[in-house]
TORKOL-4160 file (C-alpha; in steps of 0.2 Angstrom, whole numbers, padded with zeros to 4 digits, m for minus):
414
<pt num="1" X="m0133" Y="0197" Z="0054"/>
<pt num="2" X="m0124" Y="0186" Z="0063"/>
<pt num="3" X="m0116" Y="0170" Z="0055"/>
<pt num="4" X="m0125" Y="0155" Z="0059"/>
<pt num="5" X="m0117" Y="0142" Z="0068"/>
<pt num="6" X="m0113" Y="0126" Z="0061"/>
<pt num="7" X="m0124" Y="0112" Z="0067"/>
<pt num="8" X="m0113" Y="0098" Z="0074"/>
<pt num="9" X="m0123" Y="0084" Z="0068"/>
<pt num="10" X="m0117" Y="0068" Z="0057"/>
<pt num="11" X="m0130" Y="0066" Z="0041"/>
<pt num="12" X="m0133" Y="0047" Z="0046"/>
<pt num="13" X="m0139" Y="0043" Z="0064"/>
<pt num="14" X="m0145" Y="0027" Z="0072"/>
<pt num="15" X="m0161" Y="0028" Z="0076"/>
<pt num="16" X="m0160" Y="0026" Z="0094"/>
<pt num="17" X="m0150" Y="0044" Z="0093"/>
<pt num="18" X="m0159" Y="0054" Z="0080"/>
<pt num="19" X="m0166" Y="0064" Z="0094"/>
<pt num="20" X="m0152" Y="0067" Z="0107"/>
<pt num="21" X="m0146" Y="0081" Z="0100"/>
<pt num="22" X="m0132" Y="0089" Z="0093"/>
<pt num="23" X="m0113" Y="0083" Z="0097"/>
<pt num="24" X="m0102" Y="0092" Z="0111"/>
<pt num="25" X="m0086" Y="0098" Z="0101"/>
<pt num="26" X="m0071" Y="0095" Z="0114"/>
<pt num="27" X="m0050" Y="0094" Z="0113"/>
<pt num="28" X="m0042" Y="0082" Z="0115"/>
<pt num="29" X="m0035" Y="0084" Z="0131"/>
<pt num="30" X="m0053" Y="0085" Z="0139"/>
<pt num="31" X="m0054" Y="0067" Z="0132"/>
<pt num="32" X="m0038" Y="0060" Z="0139"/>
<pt num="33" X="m0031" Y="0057" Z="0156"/>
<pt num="34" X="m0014" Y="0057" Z="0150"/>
<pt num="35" X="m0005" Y="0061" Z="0134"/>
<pt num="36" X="0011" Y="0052" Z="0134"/>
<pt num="37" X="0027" Y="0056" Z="0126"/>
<pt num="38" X="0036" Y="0042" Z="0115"/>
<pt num="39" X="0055" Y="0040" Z="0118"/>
<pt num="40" X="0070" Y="0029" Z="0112"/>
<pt num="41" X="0083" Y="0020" Z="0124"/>
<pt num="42" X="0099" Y="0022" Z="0120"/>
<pt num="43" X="0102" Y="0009" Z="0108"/>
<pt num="44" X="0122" Y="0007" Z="0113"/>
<pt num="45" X="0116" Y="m0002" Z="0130"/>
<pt num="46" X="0110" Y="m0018" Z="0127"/>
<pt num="47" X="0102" Y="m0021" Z="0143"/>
<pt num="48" X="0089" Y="m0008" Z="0137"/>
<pt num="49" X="0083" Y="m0020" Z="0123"/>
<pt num="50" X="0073" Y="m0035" Z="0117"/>
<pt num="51" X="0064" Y="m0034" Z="0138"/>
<pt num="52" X="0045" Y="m0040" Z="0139"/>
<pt num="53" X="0038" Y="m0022" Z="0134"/>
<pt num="54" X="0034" Y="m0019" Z="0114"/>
<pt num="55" X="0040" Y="m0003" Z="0107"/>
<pt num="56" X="0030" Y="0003" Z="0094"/>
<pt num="57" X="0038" Y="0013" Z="0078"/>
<pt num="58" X="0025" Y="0025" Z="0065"/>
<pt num="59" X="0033" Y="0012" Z="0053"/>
<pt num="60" X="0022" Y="m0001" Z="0062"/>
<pt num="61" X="0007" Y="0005" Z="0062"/>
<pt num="62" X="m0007" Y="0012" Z="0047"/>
<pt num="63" X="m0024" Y="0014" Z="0044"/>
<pt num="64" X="m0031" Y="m0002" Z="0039"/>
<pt num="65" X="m0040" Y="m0013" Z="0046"/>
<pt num="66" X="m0023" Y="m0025" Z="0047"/>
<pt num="67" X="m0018" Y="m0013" Z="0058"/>
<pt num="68" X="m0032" Y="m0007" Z="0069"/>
<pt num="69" X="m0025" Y="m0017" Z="0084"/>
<pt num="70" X="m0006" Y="m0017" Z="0090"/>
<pt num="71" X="m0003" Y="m0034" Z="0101"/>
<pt num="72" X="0018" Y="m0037" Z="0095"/>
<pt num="73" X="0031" Y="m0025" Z="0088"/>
<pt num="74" X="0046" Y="m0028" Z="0079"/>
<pt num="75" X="0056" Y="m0024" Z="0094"/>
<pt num="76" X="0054" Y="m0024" Z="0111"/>
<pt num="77" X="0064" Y="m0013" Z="0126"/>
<pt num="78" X="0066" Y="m0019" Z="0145"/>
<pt num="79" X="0061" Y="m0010" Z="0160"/>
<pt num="80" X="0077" Y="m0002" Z="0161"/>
<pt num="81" X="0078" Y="0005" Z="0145"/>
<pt num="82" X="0058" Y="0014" Z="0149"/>
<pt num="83" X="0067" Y="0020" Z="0164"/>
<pt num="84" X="0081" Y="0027" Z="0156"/>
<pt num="85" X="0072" Y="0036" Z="0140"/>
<pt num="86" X="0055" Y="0047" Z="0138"/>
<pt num="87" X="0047" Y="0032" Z="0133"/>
<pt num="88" X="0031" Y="0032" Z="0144"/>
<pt num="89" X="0019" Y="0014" Z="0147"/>
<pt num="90" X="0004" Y="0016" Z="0139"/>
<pt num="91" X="m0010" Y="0004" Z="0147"/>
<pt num="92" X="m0019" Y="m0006" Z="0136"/>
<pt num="93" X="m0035" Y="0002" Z="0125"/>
<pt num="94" X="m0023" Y="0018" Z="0122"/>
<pt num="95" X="m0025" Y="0026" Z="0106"/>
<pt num="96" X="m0008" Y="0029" Z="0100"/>
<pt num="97" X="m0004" Y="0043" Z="0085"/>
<pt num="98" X="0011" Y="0045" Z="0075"/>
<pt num="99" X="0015" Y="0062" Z="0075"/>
<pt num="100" X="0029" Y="0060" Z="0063"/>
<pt num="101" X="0034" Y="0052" Z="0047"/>
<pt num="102" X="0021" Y="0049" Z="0044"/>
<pt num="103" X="0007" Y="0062" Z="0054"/>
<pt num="104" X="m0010" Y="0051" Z="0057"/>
<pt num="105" X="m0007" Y="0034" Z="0057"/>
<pt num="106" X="m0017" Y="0026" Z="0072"/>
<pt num="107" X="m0018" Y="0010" Z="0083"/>
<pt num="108" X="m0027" Y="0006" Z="0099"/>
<pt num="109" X="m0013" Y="m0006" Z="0108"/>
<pt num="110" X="m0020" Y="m0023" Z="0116"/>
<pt num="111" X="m0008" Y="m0025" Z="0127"/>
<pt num="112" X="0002" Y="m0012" Z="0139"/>
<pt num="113" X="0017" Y="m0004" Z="0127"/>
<pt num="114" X="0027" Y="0010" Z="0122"/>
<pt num="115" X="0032" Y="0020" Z="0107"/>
<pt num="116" X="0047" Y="0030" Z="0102"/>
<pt num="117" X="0047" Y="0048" Z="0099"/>
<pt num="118" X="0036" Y="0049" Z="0081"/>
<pt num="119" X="0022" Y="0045" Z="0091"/>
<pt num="120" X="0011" Y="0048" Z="0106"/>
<pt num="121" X="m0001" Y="0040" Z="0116"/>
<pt num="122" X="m0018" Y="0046" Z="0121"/>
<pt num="123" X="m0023" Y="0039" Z="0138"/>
<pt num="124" X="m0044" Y="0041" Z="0134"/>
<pt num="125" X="m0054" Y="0045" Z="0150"/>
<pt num="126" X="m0070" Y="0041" Z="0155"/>
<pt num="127" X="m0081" Y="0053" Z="0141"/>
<pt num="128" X="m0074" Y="0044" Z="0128"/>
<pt num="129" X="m0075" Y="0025" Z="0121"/>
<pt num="130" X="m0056" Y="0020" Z="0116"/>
<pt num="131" X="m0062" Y="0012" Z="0099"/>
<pt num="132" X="m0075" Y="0029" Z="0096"/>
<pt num="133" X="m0059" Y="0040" Z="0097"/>
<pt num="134" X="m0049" Y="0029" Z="0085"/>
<pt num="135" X="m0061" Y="0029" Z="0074"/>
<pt num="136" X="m0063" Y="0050" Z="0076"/>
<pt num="137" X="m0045" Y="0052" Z="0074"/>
<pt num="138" X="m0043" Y="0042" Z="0058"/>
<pt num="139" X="m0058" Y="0054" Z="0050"/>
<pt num="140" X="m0047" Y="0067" Z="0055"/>
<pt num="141" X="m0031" Y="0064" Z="0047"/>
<pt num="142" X="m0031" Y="0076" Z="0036"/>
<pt num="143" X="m0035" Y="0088" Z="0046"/>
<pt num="144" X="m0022" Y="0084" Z="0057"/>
<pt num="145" X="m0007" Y="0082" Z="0044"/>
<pt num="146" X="m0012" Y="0100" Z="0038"/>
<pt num="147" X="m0007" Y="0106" Z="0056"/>
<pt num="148" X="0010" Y="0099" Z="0055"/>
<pt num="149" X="0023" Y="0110" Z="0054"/>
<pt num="150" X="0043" Y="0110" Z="0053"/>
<pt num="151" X="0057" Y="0110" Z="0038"/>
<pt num="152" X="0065" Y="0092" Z="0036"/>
<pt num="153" X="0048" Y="0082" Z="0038"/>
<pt num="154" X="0032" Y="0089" Z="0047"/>
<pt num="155" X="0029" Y="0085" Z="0065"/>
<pt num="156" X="0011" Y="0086" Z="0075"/>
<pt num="157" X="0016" Y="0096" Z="0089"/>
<pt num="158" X="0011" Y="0089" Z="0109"/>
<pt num="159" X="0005" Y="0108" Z="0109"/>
<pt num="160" X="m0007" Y="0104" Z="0094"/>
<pt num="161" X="m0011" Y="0088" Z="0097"/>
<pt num="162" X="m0019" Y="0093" Z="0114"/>
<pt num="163" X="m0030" Y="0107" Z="0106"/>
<pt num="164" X="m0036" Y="0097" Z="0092"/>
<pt num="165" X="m0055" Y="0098" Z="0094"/>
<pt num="166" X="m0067" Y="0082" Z="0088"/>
<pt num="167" X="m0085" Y="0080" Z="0091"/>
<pt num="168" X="m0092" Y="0070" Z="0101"/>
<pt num="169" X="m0107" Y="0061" Z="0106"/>
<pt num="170" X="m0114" Y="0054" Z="0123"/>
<pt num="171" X="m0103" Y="0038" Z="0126"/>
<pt num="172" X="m0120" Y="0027" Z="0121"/>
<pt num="173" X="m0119" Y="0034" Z="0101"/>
<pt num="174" X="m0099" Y="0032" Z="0102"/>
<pt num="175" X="m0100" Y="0014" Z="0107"/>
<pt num="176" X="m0112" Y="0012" Z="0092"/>
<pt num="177" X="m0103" Y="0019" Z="0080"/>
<pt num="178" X="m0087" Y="0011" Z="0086"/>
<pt num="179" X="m0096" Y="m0004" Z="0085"/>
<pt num="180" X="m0102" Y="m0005" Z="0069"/>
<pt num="181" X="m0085" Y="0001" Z="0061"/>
<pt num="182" X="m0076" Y="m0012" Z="0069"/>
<pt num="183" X="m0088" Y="m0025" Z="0062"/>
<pt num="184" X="m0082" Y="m0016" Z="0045"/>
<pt num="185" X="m0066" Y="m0017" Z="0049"/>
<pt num="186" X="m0066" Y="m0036" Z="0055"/>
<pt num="187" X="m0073" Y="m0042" Z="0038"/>
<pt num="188" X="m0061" Y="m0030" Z="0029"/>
<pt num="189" X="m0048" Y="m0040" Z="0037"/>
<pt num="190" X="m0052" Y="m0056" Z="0033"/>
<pt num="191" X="m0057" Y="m0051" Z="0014"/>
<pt num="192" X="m0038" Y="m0044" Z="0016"/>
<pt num="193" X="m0032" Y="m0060" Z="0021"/>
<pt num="194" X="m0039" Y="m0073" Z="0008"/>
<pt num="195" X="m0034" Y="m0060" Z="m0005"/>
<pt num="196" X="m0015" Y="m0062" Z="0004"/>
<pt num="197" X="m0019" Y="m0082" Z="0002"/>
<pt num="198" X="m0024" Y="m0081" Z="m0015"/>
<pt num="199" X="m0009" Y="m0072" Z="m0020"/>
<pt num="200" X="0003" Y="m0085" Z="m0010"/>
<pt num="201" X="m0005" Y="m0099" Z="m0016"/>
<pt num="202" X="m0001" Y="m0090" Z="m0036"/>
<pt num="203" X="0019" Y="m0089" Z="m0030"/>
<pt num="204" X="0019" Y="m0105" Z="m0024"/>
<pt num="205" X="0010" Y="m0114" Z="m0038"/>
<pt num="206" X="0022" Y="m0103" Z="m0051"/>
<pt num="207" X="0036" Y="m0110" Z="m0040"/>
<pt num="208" X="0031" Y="m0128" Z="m0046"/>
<pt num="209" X="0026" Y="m0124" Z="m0064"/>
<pt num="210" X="0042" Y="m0116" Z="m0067"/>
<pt num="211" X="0059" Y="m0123" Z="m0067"/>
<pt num="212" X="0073" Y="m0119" Z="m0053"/>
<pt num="213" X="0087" Y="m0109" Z="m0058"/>
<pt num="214" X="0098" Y="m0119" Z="m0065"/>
<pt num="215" X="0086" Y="m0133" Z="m0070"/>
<pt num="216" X="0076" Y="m0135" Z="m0088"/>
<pt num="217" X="0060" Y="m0145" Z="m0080"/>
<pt num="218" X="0048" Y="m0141" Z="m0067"/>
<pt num="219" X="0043" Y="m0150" Z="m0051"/>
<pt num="220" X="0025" Y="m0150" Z="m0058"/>
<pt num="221" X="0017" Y="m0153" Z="m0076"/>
<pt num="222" X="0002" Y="m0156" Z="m0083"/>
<pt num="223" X="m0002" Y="m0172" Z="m0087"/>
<pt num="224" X="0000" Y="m0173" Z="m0105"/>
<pt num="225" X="0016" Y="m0164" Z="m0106"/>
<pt num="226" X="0024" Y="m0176" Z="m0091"/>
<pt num="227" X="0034" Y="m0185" Z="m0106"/>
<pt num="228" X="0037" Y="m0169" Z="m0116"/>
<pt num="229" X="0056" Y="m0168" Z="m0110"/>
<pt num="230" X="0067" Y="m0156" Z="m0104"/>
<pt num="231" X="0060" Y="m0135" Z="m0108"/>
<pt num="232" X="0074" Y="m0126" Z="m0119"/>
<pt num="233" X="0085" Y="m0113" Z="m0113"/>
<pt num="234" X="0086" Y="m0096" Z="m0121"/>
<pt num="235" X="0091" Y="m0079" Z="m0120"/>
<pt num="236" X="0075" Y="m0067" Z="m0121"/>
<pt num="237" X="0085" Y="m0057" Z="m0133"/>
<pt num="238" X="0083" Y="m0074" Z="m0144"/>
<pt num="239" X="0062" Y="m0076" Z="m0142"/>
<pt num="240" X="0056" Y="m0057" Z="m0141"/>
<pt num="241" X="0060" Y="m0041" Z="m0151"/>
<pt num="242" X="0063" Y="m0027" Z="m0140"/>
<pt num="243" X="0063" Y="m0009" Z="m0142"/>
<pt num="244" X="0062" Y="0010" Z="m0128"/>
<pt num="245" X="0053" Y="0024" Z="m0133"/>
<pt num="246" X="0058" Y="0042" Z="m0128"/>
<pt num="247" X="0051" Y="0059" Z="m0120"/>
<pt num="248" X="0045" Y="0073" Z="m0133"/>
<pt num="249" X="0051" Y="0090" Z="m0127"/>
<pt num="250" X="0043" Y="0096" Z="m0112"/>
<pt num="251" X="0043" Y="0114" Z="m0118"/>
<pt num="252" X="0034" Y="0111" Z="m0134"/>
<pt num="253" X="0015" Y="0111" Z="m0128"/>
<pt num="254" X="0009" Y="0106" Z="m0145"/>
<pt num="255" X="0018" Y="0090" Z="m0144"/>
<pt num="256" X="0006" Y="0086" Z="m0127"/>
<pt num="257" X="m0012" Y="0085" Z="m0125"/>
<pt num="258" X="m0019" Y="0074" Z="m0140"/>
<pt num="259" X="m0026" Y="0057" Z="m0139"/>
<pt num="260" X="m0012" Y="0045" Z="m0138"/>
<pt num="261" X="m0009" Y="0038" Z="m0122"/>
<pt num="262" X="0008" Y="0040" Z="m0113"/>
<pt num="263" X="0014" Y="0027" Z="m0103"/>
<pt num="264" X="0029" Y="0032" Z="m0090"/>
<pt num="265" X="0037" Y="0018" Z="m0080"/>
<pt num="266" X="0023" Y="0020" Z="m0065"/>
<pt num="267" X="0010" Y="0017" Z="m0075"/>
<pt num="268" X="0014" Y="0001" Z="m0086"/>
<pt num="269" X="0000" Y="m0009" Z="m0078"/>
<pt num="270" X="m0012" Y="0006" Z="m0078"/>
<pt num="271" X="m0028" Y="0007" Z="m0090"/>
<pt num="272" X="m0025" Y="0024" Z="m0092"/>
<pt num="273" X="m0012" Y="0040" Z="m0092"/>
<pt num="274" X="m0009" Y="0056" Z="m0084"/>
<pt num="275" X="0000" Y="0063" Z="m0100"/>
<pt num="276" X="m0007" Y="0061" Z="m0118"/>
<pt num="277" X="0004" Y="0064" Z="m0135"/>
<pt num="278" X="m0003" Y="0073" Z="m0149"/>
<pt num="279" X="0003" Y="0064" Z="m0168"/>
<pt num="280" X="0014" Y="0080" Z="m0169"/>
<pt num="281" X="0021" Y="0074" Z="m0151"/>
<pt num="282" X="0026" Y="0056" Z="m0156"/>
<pt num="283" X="0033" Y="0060" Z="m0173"/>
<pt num="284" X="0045" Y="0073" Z="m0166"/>
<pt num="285" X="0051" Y="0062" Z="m0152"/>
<pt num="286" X="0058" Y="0046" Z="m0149"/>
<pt num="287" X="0043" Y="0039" Z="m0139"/>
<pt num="288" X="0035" Y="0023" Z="m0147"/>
<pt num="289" X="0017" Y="0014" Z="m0150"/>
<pt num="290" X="0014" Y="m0001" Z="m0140"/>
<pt num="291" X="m0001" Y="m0013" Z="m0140"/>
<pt num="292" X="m0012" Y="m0020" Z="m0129"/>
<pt num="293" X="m0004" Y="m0036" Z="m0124"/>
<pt num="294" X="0014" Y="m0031" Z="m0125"/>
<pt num="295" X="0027" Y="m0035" Z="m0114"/>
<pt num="296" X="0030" Y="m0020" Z="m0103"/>
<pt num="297" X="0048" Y="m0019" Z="m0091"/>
<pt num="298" X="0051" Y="m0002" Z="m0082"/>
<pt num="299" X="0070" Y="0001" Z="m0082"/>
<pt num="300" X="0071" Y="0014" Z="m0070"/>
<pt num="301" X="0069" Y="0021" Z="m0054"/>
<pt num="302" X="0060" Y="0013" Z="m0039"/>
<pt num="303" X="0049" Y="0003" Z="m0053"/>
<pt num="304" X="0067" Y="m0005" Z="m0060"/>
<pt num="305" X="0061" Y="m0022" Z="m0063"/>
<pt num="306" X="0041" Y="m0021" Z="m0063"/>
<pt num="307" X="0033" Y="m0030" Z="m0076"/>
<pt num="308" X="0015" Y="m0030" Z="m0085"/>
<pt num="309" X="0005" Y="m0033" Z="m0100"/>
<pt num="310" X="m0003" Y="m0019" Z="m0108"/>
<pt num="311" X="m0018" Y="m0014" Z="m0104"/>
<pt num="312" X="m0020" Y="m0001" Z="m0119"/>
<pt num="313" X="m0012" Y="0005" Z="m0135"/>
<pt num="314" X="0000" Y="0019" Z="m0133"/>
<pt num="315" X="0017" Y="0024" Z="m0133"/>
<pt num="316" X="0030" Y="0025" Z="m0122"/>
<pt num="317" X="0045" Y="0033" Z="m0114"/>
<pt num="318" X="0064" Y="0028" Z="m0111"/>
<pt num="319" X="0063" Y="0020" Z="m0094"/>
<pt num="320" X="0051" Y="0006" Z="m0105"/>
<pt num="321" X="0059" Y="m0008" Z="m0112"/>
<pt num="322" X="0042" Y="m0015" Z="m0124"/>
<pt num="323" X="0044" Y="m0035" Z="m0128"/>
<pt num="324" X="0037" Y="m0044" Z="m0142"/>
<pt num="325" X="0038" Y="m0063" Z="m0146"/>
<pt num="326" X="0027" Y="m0076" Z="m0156"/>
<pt num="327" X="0030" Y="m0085" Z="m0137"/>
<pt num="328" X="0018" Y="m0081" Z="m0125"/>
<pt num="329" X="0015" Y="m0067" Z="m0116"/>
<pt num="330" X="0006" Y="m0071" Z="m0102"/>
<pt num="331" X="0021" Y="m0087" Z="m0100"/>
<pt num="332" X="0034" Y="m0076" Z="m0103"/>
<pt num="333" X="0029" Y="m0060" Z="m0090"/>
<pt num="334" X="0024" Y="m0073" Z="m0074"/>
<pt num="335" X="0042" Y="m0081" Z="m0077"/>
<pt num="336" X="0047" Y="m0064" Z="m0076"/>
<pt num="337" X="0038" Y="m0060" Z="m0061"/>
<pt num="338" X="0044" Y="m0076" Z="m0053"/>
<pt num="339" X="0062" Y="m0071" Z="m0056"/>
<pt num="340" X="0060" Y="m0053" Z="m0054"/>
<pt num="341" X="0070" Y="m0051" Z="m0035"/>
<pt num="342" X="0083" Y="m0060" Z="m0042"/>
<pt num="343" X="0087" Y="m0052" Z="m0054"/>
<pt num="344" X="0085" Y="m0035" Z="m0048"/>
<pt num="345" X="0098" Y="m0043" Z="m0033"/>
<pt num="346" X="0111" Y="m0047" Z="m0048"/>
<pt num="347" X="0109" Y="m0031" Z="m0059"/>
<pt num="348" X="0102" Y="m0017" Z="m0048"/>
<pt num="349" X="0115" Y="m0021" Z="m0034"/>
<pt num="350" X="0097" Y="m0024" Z="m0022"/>
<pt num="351" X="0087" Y="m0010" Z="m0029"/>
<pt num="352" X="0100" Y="0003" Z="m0033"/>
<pt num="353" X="0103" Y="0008" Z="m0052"/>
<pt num="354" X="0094" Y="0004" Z="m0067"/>
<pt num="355" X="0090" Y="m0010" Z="m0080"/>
<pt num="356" X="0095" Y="m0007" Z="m0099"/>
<pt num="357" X="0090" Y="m0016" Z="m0114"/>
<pt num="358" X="0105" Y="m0026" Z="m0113"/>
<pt num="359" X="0103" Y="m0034" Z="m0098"/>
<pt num="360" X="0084" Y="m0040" Z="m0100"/>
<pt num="361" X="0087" Y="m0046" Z="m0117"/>
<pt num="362" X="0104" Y="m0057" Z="m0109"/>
<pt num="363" X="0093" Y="m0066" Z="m0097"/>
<pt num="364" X="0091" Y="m0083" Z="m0099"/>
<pt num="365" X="0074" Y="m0094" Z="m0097"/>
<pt num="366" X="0068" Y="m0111" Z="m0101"/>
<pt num="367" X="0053" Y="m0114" Z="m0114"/>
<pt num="368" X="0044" Y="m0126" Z="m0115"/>
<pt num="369" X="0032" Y="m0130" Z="m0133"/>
<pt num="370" X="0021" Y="m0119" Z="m0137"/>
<pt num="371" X="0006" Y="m0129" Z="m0131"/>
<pt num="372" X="0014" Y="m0131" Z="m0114"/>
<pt num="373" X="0018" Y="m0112" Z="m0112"/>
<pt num="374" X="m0002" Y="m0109" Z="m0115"/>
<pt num="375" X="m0007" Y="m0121" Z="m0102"/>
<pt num="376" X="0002" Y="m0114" Z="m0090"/>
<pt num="377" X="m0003" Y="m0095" Z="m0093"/>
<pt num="378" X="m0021" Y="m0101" Z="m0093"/>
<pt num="379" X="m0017" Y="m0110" Z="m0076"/>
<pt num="380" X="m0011" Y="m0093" Z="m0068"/>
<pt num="381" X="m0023" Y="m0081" Z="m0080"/>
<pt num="382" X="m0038" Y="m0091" Z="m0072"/>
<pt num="383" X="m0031" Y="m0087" Z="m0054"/>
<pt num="384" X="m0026" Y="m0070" Z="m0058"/>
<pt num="385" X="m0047" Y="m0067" Z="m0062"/>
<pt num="386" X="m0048" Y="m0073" Z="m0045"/>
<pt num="387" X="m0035" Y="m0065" Z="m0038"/>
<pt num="388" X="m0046" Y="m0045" Z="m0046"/>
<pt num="389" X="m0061" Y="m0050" Z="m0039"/>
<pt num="390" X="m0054" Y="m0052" Z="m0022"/>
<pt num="391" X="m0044" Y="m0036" Z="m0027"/>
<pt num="392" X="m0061" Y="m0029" Z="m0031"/>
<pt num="393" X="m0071" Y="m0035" Z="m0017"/>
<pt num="394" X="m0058" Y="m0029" Z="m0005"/>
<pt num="395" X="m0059" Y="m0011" Z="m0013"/>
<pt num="396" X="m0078" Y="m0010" Z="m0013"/>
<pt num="397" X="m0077" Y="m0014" Z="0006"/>
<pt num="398" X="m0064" Y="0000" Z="0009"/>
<pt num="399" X="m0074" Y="0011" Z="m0002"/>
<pt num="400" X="m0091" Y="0007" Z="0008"/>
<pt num="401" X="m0080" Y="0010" Z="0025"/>
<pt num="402" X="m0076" Y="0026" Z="0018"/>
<pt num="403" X="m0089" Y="0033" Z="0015"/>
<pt num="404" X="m0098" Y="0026" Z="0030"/>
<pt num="405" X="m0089" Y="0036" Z="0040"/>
<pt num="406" X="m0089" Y="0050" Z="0030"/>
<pt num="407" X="m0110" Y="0049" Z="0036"/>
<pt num="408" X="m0108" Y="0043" Z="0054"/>
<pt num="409" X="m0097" Y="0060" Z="0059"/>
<pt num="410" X="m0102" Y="0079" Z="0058"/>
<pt num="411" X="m0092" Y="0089" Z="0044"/>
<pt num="412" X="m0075" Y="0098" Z="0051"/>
<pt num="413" X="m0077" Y="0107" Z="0064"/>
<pt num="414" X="m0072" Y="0125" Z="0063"/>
């Protein structure tokens, strides 16, 4: 017999389409009056740069709602340097896709721009609604990535791009759908931006609560501790106990596999693990048992500098420094975080090389009492709660978006 054919239907439809049928399954280049190439001037002639025409980089660009429209770039070209380059002008309500480095980000650009050569820019015709295709292309990226080919870094080919099929609807059900993801995206962004506020208004209110560099009392105190004097200066090496754990031997399977949680540097503000330790695991290692609530500081890597509370017992590798102190831990880890691109500028040479025991127990901060340290921590613990529930709010719209989508288009299309 032969195989039934797909039906190219999405699961959820508006009402006012459930009859129309199913949708038309076309390439892209049937969609487009134009796919353009992106292209960069020569950057040795200055004449070609900072004109009136943006120039848009994959680096710009995502798929978020931040990111859905492209009105400014980070650099701009003139007229002479599109003349001069591969650069094309892409009219406004194009949808641009980066091809390269990364394959799938999309943007529909407001005003007329052009790109550089990791993106291209899909001129839509009159079958399909600009936003509809932006929308089609994002539930696509996967799809997409998986056709890019080359050695150094995978690139979507024009070739490819063209063929690429998507389903469509008639241009009524696009406009509805484009419509009510858009309305999605617009409170996504706004969410997005009071969880940005929230998290400026946190820096700045550390910025007060916490002593310059250099000074031992803060611009801002509470009001019973405004004649409390000047906070006491010392080393962290002086107010916490510290200790690193260690790796067990990868080739011992026995030692992996058990109960005991095991930490690595990317996951220090994690509430749980890829890898676990069996009791065999941490005996035979150097790896050692943290609490919940301890001090955690990755050493290493890209997360050289990073800092978090515990959120569970367990025990942990070398690139963790653990610190414990009968100060607080909450006061102790936002001054931390307050000072932390500082001091990964002094020791880490700007984000190259690693931290080491030595170096975080020589760092100097100023304590106040005891009570005073409390205060503060509740001040900021109280707006960090705030802070997760925006966190959380934002996530749950991102996840409602997701799978929204996943209902308003048909399953891949073979």
């Amino acid at each position: 017999m032969p195989e039934k054919k797909k039906s190219v239907v999405p699961p959820l439809r508006f009402p006012e389409f459930r009859d129309a049928g199913e949708w038309e399954v076309k390439a892209i280049v049937d969609l487009a009056e134009k796919i353009a190439q992106g292209g960069t001037p020569s950057t040795t002639n200055p004449a070609y740069w900072n004109g009136g025409i943006p120039w848009v980089t994959p680096a710009e660009m995502g798929n978020d709602a931040a990111h859905h429209y492209l009105m400014t770039t980070n650099r701009n070209i003139s007229k002479l340097g599109l003349e001069n380059s591969s650069a094309e002008l892409l009219p406004p309500n194009s949808v641009i896709i980066s091809s390269r480095a990364p394959i799938g980000y999309v943007a529909i650009n407001k005003v007329p721009m052009a790109t550089n050569q990791g993106c291209k820019g899909i001129i839509p015709n009159n079958s399909v609604y600009y936003e509809f295709l932006y929308f089609s292309l994002i539930n696509a990226k996967r799809m997409l990535n998986d056709l890019g080919a080359g050695a150094g870094f995978k690139e979507l080919s024009s070739g490819v791009l063209r063929s690429f099929r998507l389903p469509v609807p008639q241009v009524g059900e696009q406009q509805k759908i484009a419509d009510c993801l858009s309305s999605l995206d617009e409170v996504i962004d706004l969410e997005a931006q009071k969880l940005e506020a929230l998290k400026a208004h946190k820096k700045g209110l550390m910025q007060q609560l916490f002593p310059r560099e250099g000074e031992t009392t803060p611009s801002l105190r509470f009001p019973e501790f405004r004649d409390a004097g000047e906070w006491e200066v010392k080393r962290l090496g002086e107010v916490c106990s510290t200790f690193t754990g260690g790796t067990p031997s990868s080739s011992r399977k026995e030692y992996y596999g058990g109960s005991i949680p095991f930490i690595r540097s990317a996951e220090i503000d994690q509430d749980r693990t890829e890898l676990f330790l069996t009791e065999e695991g941490l005996k035979n290692s150097s790896a050692k048992l943290v609490i919940k609530g301890d001090i955690l500081i990755a050493l290493y890597g890209a997360n050289s500098g990073n800092g978090a509370l515990s959120k569970i017992d367990g025990a942990i590798n070398q690139a963790i420094l653990c610190l414990r102190s009968k100060f607080n831990h909450t006061f102790i880890l936002d001054y931390w975080r307050l000072r932390k691109n500082e001091i990964v500028m002094q020791y880490l040479q700007g984000g190259q090389g690693n931290l080491s025991a030595e170096i975080v127990k020589s760092i100097a901060f100023a304590f106040p009492s005891l009570p005073e340290q409390q205060k503060i921590a509740d001040c900021l613990s109280s707006l960090d709660e705030v802070i997760n529930l925006q966190t959380q709010k934002l996530d749950a719209l991102k996840a409602h978006k997701k799978g929204l989508m996943q209902q308003l288009f048909p399953s891949e299309v073979d």
